[in-house]
MARGU-201697 format. One record per residue (C-alpha): residue number from 0; x, y, z. Coordinates in steps of 0.02 Angstrom, whole numbers, plus 50000, padded with zeros to 5 digits. Example, Ala and Ser with C-alpha at 12.3 -4.5 7.8 and 13.67 -1.06 7.14 Angstrom:
2
- n_x_y_z
- 0_50615_49775_50390;
- 1_50684_49947_50357;
end
This chain:
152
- n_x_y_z
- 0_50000_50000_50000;
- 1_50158_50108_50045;
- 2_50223_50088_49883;
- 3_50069_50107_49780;
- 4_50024_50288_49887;
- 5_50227_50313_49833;
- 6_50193_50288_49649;
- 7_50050_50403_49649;
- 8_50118_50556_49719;
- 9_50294_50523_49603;
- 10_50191_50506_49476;
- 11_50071_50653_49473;
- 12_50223_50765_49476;
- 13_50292_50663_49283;
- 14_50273_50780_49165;
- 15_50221_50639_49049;
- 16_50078_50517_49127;
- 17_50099_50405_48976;
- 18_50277_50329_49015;
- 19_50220_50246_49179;
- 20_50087_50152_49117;
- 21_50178_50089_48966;
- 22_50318_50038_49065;
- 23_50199_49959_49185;
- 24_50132_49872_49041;
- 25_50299_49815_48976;
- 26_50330_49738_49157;
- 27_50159_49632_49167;
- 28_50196_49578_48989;
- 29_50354_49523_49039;
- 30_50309_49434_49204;
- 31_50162_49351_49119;
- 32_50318_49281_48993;
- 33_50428_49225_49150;
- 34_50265_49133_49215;
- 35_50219_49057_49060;
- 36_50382_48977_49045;
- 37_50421_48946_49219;
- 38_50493_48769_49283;
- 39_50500_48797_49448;
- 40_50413_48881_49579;
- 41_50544_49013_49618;
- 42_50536_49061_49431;
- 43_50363_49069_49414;
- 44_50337_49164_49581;
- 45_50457_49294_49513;
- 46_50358_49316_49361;
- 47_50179_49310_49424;
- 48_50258_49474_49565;
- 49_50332_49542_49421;
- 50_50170_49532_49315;
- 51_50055_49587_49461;
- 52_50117_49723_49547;
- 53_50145_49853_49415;
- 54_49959_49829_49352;
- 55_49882_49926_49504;
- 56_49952_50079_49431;
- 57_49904_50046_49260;
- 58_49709_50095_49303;
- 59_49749_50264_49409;
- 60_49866_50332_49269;
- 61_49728_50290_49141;
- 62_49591_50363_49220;
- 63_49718_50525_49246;
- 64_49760_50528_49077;
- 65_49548_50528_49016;
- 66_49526_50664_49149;
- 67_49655_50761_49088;
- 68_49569_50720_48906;
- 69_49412_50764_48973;
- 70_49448_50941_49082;
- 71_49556_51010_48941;
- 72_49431_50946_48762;
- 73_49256_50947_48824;
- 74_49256_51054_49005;
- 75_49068_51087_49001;
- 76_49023_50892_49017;
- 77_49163_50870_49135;
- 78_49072_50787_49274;
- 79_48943_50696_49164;
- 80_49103_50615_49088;
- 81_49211_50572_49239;
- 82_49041_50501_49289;
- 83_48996_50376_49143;
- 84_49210_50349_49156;
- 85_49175_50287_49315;
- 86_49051_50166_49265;
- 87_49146_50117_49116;
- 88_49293_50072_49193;
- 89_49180_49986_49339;
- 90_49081_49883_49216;
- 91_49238_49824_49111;
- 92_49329_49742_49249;
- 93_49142_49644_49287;
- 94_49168_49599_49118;
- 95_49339_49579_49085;
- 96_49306_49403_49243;
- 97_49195_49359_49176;
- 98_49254_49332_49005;
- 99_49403_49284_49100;
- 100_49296_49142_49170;
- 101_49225_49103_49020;
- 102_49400_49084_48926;
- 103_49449_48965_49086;
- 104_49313_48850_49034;
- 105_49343_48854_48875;
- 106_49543_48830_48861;
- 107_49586_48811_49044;
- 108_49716_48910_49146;
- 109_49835_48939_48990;
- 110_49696_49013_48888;
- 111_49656_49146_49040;
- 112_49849_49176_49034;
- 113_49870_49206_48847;
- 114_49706_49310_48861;
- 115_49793_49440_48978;
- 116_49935_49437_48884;
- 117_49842_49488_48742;
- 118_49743_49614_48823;
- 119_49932_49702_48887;
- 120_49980_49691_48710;
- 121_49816_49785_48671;
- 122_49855_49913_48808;
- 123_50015_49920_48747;
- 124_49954_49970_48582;
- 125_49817_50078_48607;
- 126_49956_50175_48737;
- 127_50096_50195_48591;
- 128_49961_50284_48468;
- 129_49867_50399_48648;
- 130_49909_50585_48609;
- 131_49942_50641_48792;
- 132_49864_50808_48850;
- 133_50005_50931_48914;
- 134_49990_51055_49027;
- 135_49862_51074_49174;
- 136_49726_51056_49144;
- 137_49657_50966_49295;
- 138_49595_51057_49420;
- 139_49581_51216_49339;
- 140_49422_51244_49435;
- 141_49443_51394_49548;
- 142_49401_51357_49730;
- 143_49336_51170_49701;
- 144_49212_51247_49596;
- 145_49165_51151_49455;
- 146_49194_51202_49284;
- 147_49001_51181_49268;
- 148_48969_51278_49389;
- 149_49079_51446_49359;
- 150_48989_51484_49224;
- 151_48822_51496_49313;
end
């Protein structure tokens, strides 16, 4: 918990929020690798840590990166959209375990394990093409007003 509180105040003060989560990505990919082809349990412990614990930050940086999106392109809908982001990101991980379970069925534990590596790969991809938002533009709001709200 120390660590991950650690991470997120470094990490608000990047200049770039894009870097973490692609080398957090990079990590889990790799772990995921060092599982797949671990022979003993040493070895496969190392990888499943090393594929684990960088994804917690994966999901704070994202949703930083769509707020930043969000305050600095489309201000007026600001709270509508950190709103339906909220239930986005809530309903995909529902669905990402249970497609997760479903895959299990279907082509047992190595399926599930190709399945995330695949969906890194994805992040991965979709991360290396993200235009980042410079600047601040979060919490531009003037005395936790929000930006609704000022206008009024």
């Amino acid at each position: 918990m120390l660590v991950t509180l650690t991470v997120g105040i470094v990490s608000d003060k990047l200049e770039s929020r894009k870097k973490l989560p692609m080398t957090a990505t990079v990590l889990c990919i790799a772990g995921l690798v060092i599982y797949m082809n671990a022979r003993d349990y040493l070895t496969a412990l190392i990888g499943m840590s090393l594929a684990a614990a960088p994804s917690g930050l994966i999901m704070g940086r994202l949703f930083a990166m769509a707020r930043a999106h969000f305050a600095r392109k489309a201000e007026a809908i600001l709270e509508m959209a950190m709103l339906w982001l909220r239930a986005g990101l809530s309903v995909g991980f529902f669905i990402g375990s249970l497609l997760g379970a479903g895959l299990y069925v279907i082509t047992g534990f190595q399926g599930v394990l190709w399945g995330n590596l695949g969906g890194y790969a994805g992040l991965l991809l979709l991360l290396l093409f993200y235009r980042e938002i410079k600047g601040s533009a979060v919490g531009s709001a003037k005395d936790g007003e929000s930006p609704s709200r000022r206008r009024c």
